[in-house]
C-alpha positions as CSV (number, residue, x, y, z in Angstrom):
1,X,100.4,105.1,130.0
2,X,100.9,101.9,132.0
3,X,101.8,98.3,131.0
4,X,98.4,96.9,130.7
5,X,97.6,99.6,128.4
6,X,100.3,99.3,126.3
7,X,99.8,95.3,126.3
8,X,96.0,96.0,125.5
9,X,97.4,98.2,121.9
10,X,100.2,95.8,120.7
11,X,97.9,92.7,121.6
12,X,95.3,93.8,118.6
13,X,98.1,95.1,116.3
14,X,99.5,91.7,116.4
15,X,96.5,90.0,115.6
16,X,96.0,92.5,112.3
17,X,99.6,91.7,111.5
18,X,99.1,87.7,111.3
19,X,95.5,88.2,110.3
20,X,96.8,89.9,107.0
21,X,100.6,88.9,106.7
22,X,101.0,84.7,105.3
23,X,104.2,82.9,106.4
24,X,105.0,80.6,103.5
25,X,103.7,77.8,105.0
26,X,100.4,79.8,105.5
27,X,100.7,80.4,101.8
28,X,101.6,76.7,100.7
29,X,98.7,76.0,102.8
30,X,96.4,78.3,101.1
31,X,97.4,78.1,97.6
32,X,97.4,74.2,98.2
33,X,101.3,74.0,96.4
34,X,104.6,73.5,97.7
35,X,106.6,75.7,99.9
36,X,109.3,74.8,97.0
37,X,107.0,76.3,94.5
38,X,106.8,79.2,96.3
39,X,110.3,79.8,96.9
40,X,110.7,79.3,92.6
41,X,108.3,82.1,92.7
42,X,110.3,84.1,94.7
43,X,113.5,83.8,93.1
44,X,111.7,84.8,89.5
45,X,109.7,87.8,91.0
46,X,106.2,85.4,89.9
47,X,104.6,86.5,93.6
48,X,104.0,89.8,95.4
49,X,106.1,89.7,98.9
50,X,107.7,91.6,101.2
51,X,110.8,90.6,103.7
52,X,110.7,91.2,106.7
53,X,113.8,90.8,109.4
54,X,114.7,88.2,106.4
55,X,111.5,86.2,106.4
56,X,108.9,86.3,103.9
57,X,105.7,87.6,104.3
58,X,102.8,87.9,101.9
59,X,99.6,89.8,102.4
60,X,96.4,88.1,101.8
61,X,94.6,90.8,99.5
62,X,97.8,91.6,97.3
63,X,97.4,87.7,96.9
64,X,94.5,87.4,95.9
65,X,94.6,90.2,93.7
66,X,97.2,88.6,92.0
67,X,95.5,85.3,91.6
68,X,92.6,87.2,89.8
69,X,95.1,88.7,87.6
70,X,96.3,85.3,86.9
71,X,92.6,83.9,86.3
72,X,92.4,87.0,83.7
73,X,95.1,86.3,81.1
């Protein structure tokens, strides 16, 4: 396997990384709140995330699962 080929694998990968992951301004951004807001969230376990290399990351479909379990109760 040369370079190029290996650059033509991780190229796509990262694109379906930030195509699904949400920094949290991306979230802020998308939920139309406060990157404050979000970090309350975080610190009472209100939001699904994951760390990662201790930055958070959300995924898109886990948040919008959780906003339809929101619109639900």
């Amino acid at each position: 396997m040369t370079k190029s080929d290996l650059f033509l694998i991780i190229l796509p990968m990262k694109s379906l990384i930030s195509n699904n992951l949400m920094t949290i301004d991306d979230l802020a951004d998308y939920l139309k709140v406060t990157r404050r807001t979000i970090y309350e969230w975080l610190k009472t376990n209100k939001i699904p995330a994951i760390k990662l290399v201790g930055q958070w990351r959300f995924k898109r479909d886990k948040i919008d699962a959780w906003l339809d379990n929101k619109s639900h109760n």
